[in-house]
C-alpha positions in Angstrom: 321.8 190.9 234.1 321.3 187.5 234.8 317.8 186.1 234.2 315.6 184.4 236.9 318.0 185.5 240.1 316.1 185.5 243.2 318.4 188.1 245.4 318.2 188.7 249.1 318.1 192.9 249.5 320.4 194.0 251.9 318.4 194.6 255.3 321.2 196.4 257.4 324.5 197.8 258.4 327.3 198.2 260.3 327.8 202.0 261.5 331.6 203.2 261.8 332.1 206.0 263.7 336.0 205.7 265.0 338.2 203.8 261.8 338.5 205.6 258.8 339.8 202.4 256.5 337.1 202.7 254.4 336.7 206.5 253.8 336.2 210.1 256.2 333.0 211.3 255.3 332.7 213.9 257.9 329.1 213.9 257.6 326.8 216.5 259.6 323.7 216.2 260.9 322.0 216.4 257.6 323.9 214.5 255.6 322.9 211.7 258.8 319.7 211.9 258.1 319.7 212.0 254.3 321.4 208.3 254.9 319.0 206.9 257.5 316.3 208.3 254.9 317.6 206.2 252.5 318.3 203.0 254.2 314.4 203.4 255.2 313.5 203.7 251.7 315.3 200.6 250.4 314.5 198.5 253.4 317.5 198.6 255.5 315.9 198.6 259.2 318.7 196.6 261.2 322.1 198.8 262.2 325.3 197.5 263.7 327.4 200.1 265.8 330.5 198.0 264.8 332.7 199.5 267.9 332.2 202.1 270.6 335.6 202.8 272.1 338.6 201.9 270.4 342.1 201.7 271.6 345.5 201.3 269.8 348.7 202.6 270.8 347.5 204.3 273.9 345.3 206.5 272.5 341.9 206.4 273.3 338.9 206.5 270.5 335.1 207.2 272.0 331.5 207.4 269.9 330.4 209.2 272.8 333.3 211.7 272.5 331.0 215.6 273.0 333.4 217.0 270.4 331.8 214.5 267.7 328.5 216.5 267.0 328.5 220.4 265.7 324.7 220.4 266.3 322.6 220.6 269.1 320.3 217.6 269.1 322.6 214.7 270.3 325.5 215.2 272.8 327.7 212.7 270.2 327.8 210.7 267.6 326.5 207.4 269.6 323.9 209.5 271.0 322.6 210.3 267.4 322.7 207.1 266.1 320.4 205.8 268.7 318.0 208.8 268.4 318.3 207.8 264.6 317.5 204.4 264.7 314.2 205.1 267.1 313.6 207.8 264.5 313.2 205.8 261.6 312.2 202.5 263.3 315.3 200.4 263.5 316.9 197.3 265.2 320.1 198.5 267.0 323.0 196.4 268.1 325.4 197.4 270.1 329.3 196.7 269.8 331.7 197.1 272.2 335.0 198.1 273.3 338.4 197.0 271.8 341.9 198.0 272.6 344.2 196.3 270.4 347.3 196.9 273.2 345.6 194.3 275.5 345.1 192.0 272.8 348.6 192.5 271.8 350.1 191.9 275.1 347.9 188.9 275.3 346.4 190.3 278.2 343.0 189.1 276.9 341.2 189.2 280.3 341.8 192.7 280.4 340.1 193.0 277.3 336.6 190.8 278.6 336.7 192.8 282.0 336.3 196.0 279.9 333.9 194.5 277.7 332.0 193.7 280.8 332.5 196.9 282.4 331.3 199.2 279.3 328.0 196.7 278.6 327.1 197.6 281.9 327.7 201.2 281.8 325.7 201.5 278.3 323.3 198.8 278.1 322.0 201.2 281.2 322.5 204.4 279.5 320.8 203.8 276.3 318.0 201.1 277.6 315.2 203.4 277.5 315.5 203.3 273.4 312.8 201.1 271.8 315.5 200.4 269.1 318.1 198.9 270.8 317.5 194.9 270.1 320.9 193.3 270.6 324.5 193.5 271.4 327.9 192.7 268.9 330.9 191.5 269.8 333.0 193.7 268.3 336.8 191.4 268.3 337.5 190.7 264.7 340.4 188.3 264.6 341.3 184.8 263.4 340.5 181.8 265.4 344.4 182.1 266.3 344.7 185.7 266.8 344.6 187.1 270.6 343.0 184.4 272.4 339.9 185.3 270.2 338.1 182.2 271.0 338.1 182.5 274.9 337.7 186.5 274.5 334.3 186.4 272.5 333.1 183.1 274.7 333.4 185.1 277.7 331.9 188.0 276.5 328.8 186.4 275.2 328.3 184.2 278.6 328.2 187.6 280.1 325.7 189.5 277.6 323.4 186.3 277.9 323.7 185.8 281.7 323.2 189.6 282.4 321.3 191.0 279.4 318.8 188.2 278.4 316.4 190.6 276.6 319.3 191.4 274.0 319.5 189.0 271.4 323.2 188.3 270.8 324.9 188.7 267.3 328.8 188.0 265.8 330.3 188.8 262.4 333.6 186.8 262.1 335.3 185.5 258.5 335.3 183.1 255.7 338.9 182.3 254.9 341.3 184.0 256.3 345.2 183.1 257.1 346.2 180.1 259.5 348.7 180.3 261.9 351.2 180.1 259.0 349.9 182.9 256.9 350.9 181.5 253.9 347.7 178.8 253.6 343.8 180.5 253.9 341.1 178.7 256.1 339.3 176.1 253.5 335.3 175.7 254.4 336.1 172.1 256.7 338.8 173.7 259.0 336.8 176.7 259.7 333.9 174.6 261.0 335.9 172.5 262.8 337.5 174.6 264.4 334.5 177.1 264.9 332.4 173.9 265.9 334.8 172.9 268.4 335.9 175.6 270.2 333.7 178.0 269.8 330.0 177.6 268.8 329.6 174.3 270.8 330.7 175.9 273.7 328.5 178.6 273.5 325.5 176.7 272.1 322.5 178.7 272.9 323.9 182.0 273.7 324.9 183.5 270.1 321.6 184.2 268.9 322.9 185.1 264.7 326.0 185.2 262.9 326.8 187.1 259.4 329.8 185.8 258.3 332.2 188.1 256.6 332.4 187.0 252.7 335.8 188.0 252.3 335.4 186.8 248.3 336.0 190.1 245.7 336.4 189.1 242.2 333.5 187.7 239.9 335.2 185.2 237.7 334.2 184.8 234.5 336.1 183.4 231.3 334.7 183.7 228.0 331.6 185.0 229.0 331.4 181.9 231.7 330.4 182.6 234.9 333.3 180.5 237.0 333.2 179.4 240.4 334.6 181.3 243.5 333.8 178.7 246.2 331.4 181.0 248.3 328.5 178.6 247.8 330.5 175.7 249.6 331.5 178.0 252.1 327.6 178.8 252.7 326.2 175.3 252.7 329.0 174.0 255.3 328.7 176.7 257.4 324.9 176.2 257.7 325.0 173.2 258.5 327.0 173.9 261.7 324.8 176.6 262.6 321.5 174.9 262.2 323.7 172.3 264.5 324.2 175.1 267.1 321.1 176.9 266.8 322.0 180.0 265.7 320.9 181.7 262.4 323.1 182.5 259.3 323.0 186.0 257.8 326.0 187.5 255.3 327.8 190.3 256.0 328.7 191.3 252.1 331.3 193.5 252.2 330.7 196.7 250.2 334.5 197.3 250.2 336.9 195.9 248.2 340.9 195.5 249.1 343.6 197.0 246.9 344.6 194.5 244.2 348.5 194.8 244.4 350.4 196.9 242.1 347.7 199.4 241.2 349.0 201.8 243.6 347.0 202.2 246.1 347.7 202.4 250.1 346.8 198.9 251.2 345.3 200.2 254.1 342.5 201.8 252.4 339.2 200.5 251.1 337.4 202.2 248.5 334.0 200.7 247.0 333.3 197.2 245.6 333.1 196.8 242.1 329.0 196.7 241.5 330.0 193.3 239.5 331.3 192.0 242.6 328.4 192.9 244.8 325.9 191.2 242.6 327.9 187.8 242.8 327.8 187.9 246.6 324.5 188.4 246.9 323.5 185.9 244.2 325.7 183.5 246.1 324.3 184.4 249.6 320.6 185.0 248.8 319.8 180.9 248.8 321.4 179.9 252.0 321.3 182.7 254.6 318.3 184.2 256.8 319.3 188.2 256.2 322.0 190.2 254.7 323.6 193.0 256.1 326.8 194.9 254.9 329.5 196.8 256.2 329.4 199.4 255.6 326.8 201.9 253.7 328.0 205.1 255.3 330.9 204.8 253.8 330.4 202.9 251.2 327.0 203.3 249.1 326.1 206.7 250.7 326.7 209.7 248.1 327.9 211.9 251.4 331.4 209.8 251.6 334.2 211.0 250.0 334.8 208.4 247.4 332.5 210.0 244.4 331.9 206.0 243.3 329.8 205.4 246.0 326.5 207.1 244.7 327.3 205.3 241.7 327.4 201.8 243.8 324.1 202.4 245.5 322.4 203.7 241.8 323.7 200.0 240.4 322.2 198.4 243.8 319.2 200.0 242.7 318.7 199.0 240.1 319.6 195.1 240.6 317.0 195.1 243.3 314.4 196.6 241.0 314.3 200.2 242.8 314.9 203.6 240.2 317.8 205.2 241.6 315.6 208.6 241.1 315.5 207.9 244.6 318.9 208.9 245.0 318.1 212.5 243.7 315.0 212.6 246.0 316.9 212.5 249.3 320.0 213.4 248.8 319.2 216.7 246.2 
């Protein structure tokens, strides 16, 4: 351990109910609560529903599908999360709808009107919870990818214009590919071209931002701790936010991608290395307002399927000065 770290805990979470990259866990109503339990112990009072209706290939994906929930309590799994989060006292926000065959046929207008159409429908439906604080656009893509930039402008000119008592929130990534793929984003593009075409556009209608970290690996030669470049990426970055008025959080992933040639399928994410997650939240905790993660249900909670993830949240434990006898407590 490192001495005289000041670290940020984690304060929330994205909540995955329709992609299974990072793990089935085909939890029940108990194991539900056992992780809500949890995440209240440990101070995790903000959830993300990451996306409510997903669509690929024609086929249609729905959190508020009836055949979702064996119990009696909550009609489906959306249902639940909400009774949940009022439950144990949490800020909800609310993603949307995404169907990847509009985006791919670059009908992106498609993909805004049925953004528009499903806030309407739910921000109605569920507005009677005293936990529902915001709304998420769901679109993860590159500034290049889909007509991202005009998609997610829309969309939050609607949520502000139409839903003013919802505070507004985005999660998009460090890095990434340009239009080449063989070059990543470095710190100065991304804010230029975030600054120019999207957050200045939208000044005063995206309310916070957690930028994905995207960085896995904590260097260190020799017993050195080495740079990885995160902390450039966090200074930058805040400076064009505090330019746009909206606030930085991190969203530290608690996945990590397959390295290549160990084997495994590259489109599944197992757990972070615990190494990895104390680097990103050394690196994060000086620069950013709140740090949420994606994704505790399937990654830190001992109900998901890879058996490393009670292991994860014991070491997260511990770095944040908890005893992970709490572990046994709720989920004996």
């Amino acid at each position: 351990m490192l001495k005289d770290q000041i670290l940020k805990p984690i304060t929330g979470t994205f909540v995955n109910m329709l992609i299974s990259d990072t793990g089935i866990t085909n939890s029940g109503l108990k194991e539900w609560e056992q992780d809500f339990r949890m995440m209240k112990a440990i101070g995790m009072n903000h959830l993300f529903v990451i996306r409510t209706e997903y669509e690929q290939d024609g086929i249609q994906l729905s959190a508020e599908d009836p055949r979702s929930t064996t119990w009696e309590e909550d009609a489906s799994l959306l249902d639940m999360v909400f009774r949940l989060a009022d439950k144990y006292e949490m800020d909800l926000y609310l993603g949307g709808p995404v169907g990847i065959t509009n985006l791919h046929l670059g009908d992106w207008k498609k993909e805004v009107d049925n953004n528009k159409r499903y806030y309407d429908r739910t921000v109605e439906k569920y507005g009677n919870h005293k936990c529902f604080k915001g709304l998420y656009v769901s679109l993860e893509a590159l500034p290049w990818h889909f007509n991202f930039l005009d998609i997610c402008s829309e969309i939050l000119k609607y949520m502000r214009k139409n839903f003013s008592d919802k505070k507004t929130f985005m999660s998009p990534s460090f890095g990434g590919p340009t239009g080449n793929i063989s070059q990543k984003y470095t710190p100065d593009q991304w804010v230029d071209i975030y600054g120019r075409y999207f957050f200045e556009e939208v000044a005063g209608m995206l309310d916070y931002c957690a930028p994905q970290d995207k960085i896995a690996a904590p260097a260190c030669f020799c017993g050195e701790i080495e740079p990885n470049g995160l902390k450039q990426w966090y200074q930058k970055v805040g400076v064009l936010f505090e330019k746009c008025g909206i606030e930085m959080w991190s969203n530290i992933e608690t996945f990590q991608r397959p390295f290549s040639g160990h084997g495994e399928p590259s489109g599944v994410f197992r757990q972070v290395d615990y190494r990895s997650l104390y680097m990103k939240l050394s690196e994060a905790s000086p620069w950013v307002e709140r740090i949420i993660t994606y994704e505790f249900f399937s990654c830190m909670s001992p109900n998901t399927e890879w058996g490393s993830a009670r292991r994860l949240l014991a070491r997260y434990l511990e770095i944040i000065g908890k005893d992970p006898k709490l572990i046994d407590e709720i989920y004996s």
